[in-house]
N, CA, C and O atoms as a GROMACS GRO file, in nm:
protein
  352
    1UNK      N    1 -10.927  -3.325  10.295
    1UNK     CA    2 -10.913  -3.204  10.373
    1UNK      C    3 -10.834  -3.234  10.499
    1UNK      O    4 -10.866  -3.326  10.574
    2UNK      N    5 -10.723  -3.149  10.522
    2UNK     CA    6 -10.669  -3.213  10.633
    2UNK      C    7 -10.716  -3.111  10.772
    2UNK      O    8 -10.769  -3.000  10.772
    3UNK      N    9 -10.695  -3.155  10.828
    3UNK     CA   10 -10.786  -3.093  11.007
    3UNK      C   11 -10.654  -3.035  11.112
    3UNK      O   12 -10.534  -3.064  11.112
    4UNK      N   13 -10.711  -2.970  11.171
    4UNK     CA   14 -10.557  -2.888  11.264
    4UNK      C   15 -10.508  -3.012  11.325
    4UNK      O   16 -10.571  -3.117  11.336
    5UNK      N   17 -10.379  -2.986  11.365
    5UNK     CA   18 -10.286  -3.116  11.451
    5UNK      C   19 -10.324  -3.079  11.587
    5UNK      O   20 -10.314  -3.171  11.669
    6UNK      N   21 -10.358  -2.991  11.622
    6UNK     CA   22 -10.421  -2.965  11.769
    6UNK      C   23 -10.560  -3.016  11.794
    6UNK      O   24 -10.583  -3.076  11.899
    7UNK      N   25 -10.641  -3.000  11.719
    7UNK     CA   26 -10.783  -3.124  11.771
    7UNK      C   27 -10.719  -3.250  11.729
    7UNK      O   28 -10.722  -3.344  11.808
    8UNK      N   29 -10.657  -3.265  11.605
    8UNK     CA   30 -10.624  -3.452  11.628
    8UNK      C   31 -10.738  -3.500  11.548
    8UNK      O   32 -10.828  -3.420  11.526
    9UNK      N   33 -10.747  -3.617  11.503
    9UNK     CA   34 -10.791  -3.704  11.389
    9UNK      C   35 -10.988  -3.662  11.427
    9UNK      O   36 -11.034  -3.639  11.538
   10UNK      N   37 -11.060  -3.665  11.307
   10UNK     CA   38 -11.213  -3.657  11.361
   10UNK      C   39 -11.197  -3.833  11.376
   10UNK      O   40 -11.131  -3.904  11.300
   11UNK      N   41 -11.257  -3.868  11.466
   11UNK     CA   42 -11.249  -4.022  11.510
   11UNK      C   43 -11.428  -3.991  11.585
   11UNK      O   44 -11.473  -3.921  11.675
   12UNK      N   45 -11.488  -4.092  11.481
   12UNK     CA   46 -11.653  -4.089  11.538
   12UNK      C   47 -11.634  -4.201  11.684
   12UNK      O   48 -11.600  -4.315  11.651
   13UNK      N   49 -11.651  -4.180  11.833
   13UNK     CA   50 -11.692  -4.250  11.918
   13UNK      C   51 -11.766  -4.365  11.929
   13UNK      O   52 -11.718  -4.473  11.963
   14UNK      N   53 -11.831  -4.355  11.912
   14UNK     CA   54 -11.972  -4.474  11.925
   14UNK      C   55 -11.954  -4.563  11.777
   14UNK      O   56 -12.030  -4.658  11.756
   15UNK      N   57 -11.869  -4.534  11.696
   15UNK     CA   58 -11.856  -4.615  11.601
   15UNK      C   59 -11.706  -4.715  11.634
   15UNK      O   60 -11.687  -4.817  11.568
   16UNK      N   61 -11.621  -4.678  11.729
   16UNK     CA   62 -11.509  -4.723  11.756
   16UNK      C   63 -11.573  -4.811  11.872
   16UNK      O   64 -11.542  -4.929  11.886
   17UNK      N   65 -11.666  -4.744  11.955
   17UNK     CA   66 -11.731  -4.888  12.047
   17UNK      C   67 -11.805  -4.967  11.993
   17UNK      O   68 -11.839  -5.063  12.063
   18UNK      N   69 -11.855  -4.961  11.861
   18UNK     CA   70 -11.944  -5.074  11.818
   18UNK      C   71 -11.856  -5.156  11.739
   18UNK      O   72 -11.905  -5.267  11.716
   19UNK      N   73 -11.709  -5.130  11.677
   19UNK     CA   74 -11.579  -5.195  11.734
   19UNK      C   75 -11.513  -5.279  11.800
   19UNK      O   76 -11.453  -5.380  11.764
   20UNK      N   77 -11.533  -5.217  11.934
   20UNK     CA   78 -11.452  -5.325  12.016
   20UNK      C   79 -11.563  -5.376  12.096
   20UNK      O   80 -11.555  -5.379  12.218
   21UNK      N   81 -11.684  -5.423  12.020
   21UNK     CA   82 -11.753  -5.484  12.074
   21UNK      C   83 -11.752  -5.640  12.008
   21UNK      O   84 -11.804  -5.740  12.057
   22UNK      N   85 -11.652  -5.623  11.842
   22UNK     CA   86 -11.678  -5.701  11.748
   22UNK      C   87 -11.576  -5.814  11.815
   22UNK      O   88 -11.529  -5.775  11.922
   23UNK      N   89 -11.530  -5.952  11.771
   23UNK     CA   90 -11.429  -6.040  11.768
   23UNK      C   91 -11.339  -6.004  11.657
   23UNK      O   92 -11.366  -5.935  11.559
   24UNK      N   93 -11.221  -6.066  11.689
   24UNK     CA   94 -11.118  -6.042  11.543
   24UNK      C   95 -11.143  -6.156  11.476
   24UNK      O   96 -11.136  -6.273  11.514
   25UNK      N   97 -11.191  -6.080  11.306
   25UNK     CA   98 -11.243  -6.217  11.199
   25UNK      C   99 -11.357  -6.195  11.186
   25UNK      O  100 -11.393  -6.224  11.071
   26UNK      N  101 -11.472  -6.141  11.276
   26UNK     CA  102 -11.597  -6.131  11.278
   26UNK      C  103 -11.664  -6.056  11.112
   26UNK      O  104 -11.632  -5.944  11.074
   27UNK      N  105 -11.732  -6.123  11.056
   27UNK     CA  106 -11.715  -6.098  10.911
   27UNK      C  107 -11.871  -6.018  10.939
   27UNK      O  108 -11.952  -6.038  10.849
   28UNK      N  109 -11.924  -5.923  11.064
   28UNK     CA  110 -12.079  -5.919  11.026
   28UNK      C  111 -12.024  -5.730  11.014
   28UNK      O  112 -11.939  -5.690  11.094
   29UNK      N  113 -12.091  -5.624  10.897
   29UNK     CA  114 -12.115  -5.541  10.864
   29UNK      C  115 -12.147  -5.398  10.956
   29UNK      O  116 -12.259  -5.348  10.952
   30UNK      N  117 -12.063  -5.354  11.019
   30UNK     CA  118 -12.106  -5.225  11.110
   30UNK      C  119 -12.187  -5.149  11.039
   30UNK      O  120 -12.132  -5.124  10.932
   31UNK      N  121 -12.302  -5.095  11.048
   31UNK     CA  122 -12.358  -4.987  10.964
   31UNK      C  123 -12.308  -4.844  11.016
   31UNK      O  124 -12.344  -4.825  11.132
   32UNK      N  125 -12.239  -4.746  10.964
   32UNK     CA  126 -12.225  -4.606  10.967
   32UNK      C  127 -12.302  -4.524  10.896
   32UNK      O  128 -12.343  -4.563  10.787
   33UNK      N  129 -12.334  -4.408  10.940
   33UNK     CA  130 -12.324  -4.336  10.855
   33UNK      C  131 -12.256  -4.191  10.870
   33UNK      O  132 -12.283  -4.090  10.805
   34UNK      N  133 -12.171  -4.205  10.961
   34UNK     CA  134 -12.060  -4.061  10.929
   34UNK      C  135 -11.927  -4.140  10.868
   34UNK      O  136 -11.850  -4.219  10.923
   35UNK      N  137 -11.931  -4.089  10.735
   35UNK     CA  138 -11.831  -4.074  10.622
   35UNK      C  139 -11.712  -3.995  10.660
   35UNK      O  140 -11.597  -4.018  10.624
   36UNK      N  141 -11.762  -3.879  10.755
   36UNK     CA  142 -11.622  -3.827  10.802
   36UNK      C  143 -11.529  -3.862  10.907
   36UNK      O  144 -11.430  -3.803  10.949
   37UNK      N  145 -11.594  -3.986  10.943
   37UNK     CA  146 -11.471  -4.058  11.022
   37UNK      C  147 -11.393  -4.115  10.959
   37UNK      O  148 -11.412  -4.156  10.844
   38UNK      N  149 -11.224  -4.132  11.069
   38UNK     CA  150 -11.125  -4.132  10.974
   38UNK      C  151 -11.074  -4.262  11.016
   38UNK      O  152 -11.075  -4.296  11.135
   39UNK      N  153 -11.034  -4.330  10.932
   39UNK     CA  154 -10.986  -4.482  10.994
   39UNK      C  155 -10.897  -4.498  11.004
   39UNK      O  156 -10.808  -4.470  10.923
   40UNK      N  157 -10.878  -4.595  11.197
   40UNK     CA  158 -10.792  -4.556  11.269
   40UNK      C  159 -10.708  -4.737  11.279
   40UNK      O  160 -10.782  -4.827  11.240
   41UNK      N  161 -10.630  -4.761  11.305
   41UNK     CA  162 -10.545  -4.873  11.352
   41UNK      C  163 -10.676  -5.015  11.400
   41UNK      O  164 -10.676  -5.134  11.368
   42UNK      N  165 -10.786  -4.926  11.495
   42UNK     CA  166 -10.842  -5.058  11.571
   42UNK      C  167 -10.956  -5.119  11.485
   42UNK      O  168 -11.031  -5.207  11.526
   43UNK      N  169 -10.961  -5.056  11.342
   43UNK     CA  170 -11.049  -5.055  11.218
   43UNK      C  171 -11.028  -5.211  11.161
   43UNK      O  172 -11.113  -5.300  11.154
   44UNK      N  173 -10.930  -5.214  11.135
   44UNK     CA  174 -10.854  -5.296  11.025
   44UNK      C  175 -10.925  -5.420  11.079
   44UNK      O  176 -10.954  -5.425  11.199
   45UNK      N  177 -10.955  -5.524  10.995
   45UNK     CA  178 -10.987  -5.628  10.936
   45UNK      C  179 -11.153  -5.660  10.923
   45UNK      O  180 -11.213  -5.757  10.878
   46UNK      N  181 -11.217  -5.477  11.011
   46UNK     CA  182 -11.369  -5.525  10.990
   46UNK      C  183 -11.418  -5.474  10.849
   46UNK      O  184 -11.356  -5.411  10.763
   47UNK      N  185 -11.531  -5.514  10.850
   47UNK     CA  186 -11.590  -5.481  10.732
   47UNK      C  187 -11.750  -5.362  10.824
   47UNK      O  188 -11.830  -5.373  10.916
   48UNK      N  189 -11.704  -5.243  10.698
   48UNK     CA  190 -11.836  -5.138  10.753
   48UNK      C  191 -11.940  -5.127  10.637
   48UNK      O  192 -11.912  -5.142  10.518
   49UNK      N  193 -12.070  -5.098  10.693
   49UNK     CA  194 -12.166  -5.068  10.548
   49UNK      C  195 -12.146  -4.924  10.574
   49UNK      O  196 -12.206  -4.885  10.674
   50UNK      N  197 -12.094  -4.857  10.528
   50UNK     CA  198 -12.078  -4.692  10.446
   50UNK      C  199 -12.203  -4.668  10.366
   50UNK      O  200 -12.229  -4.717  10.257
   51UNK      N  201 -12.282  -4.579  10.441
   51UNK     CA  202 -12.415  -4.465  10.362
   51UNK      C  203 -12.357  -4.400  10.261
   51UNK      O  204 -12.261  -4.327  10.286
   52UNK      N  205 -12.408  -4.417  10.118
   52UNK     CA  206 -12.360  -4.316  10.057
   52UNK      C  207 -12.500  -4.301  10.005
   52UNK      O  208 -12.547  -4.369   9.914
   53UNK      N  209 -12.559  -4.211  10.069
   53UNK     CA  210 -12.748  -4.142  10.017
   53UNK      C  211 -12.840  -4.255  10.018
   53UNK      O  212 -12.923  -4.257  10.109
   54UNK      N  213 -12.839  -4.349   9.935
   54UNK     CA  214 -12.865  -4.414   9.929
   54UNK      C  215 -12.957  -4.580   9.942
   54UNK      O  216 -13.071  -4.624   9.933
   55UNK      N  217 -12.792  -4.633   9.971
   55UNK     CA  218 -12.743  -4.782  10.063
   55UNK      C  219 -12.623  -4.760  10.111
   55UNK      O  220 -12.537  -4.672  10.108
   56UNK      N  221 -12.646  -4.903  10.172
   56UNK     CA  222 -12.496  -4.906  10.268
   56UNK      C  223 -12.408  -5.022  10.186
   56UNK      O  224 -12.441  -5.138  10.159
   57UNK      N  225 -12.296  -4.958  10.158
   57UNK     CA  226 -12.192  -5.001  10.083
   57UNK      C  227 -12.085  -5.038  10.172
   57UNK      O  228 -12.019  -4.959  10.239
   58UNK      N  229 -12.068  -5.203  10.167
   58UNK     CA  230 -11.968  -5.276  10.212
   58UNK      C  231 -11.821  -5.218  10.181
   58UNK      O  232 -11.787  -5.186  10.067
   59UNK      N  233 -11.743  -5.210  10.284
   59UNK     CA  234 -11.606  -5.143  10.261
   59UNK      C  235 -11.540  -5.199  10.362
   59UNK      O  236 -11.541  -5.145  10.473
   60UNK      N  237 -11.466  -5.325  10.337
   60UNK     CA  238 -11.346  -5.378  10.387
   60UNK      C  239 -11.225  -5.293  10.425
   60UNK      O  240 -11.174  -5.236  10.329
   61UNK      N  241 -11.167  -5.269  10.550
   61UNK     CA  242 -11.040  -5.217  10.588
   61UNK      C  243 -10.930  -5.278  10.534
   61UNK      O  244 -10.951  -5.398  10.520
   62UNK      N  245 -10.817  -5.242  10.496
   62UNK     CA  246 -10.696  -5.308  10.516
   62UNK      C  247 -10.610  -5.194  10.538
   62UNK      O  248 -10.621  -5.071  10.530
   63UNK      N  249 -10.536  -5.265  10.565
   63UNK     CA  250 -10.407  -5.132  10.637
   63UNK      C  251 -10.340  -4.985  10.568
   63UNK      O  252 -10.288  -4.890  10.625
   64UNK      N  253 -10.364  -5.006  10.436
   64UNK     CA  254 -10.351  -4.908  10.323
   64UNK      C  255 -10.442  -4.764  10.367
   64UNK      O  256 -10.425  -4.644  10.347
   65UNK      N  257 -10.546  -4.848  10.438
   65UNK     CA  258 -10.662  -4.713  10.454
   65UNK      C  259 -10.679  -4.643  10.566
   65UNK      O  260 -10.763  -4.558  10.594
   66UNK      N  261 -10.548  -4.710  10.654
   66UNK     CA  262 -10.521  -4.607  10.792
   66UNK      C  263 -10.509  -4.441  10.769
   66UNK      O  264 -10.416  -4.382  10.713
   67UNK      N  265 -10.608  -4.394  10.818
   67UNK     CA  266 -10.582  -4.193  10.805
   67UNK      C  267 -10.667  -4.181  10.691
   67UNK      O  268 -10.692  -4.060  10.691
   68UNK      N  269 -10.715  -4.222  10.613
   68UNK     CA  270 -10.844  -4.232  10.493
   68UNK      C  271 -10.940  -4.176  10.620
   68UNK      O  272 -10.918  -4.166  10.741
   69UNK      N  273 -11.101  -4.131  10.501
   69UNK     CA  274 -11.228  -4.140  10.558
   69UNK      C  275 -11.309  -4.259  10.520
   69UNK      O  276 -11.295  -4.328  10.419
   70UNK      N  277 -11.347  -4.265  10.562
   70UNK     CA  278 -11.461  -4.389  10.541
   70UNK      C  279 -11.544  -4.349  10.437
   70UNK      O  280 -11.611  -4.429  10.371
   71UNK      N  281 -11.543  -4.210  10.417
   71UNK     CA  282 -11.654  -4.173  10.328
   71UNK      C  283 -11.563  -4.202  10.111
   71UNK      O  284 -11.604  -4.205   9.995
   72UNK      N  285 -11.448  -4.215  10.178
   72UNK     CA  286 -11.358  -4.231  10.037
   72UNK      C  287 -11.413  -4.334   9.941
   72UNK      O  288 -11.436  -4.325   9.820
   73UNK      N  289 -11.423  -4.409  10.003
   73UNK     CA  290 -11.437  -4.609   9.997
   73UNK      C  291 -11.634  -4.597   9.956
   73UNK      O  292 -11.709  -4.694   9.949
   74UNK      N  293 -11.665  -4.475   9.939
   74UNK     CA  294 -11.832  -4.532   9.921
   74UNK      C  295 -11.879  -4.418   9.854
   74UNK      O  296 -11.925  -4.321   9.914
   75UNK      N  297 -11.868  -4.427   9.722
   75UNK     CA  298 -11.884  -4.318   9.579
   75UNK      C  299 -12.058  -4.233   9.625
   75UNK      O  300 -12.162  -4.294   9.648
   76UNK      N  301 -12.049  -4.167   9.625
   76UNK     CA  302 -12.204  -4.116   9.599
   76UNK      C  303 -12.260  -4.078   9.516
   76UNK      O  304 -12.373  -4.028   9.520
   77UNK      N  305 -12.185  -4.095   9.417
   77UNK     CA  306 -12.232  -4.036   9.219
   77UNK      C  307 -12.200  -4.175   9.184
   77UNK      O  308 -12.131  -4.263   9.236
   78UNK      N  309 -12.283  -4.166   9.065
   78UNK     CA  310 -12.273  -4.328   9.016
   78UNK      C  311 -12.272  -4.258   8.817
   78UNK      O  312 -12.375  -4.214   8.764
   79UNK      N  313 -12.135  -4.267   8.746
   79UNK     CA  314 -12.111  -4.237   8.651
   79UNK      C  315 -12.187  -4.301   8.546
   79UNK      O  316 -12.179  -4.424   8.542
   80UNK      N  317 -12.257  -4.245   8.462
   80UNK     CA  318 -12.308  -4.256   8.340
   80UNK      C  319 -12.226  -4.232   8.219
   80UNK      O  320 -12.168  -4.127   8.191
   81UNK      N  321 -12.229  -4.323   8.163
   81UNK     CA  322 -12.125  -4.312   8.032
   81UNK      C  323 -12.212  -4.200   7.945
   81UNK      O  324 -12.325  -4.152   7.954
   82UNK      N  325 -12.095  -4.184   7.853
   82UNK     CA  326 -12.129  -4.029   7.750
   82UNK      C  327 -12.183  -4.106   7.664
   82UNK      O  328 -12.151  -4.225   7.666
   83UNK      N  329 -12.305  -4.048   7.541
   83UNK     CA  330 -12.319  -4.061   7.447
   83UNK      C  331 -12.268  -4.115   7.354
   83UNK      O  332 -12.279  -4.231   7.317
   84UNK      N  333 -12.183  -3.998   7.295
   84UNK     CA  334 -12.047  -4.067   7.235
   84UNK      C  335 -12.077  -4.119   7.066
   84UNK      O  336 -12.149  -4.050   6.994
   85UNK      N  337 -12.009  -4.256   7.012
   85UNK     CA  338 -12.049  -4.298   6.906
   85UNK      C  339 -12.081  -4.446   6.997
   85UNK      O  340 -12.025  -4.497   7.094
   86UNK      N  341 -12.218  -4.494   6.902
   86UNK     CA  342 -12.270  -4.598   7.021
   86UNK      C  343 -12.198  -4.704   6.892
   86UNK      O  344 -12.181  -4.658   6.779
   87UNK      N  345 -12.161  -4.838   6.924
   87UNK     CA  346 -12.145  -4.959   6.867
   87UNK      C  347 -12.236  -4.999   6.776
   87UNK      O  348 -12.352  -5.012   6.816
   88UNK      N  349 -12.206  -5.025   6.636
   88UNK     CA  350 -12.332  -5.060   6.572
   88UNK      C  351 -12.358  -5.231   6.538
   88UNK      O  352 -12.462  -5.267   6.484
   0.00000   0.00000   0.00000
């Protein structure tokens, strides 16, 4: 969903200071849980646990996922295969 160019990116606060609180390399897990934040430049190389109902699902940044949500990267349905013809 894209958002007006006049408010500008949803960017969660307090998740961007628990951020630049980290070192660069720091391999320890931010826990979130707003999915509708959007990941921004100062993101990249941490790793977040993403709520999806659940647990918190590890989701590595890399640069590909600048302007993504966080909520992309952490499924909240978990697919069940069909019936089908089973293997005999």
């Amino acid at each position: 969903m894209s958002r007006s160019l006049k408010k500008g990116p949803a960017i969660d606060e307090r998740l961007l200071a628990k951020v630049a609180k980290l070192k660069v390399g720091d391999k320890t897990a931010v826990k979130t849980w707003s999915r509708w934040a959007v990941i921004t430049p100062a993101m990249v190389g941490f790793t977040f646990g993403v709520h999806n109902g659940k647990q918190h699902v590890p989701v590595s940044v890399v640069e590909n996922m600048v302007g993504h949500r966080l909520g992309e990267f952490s499924q909240t349905r978990k697919f069940v295969r069909h019936a089908g013809n089973s293997a005999k």
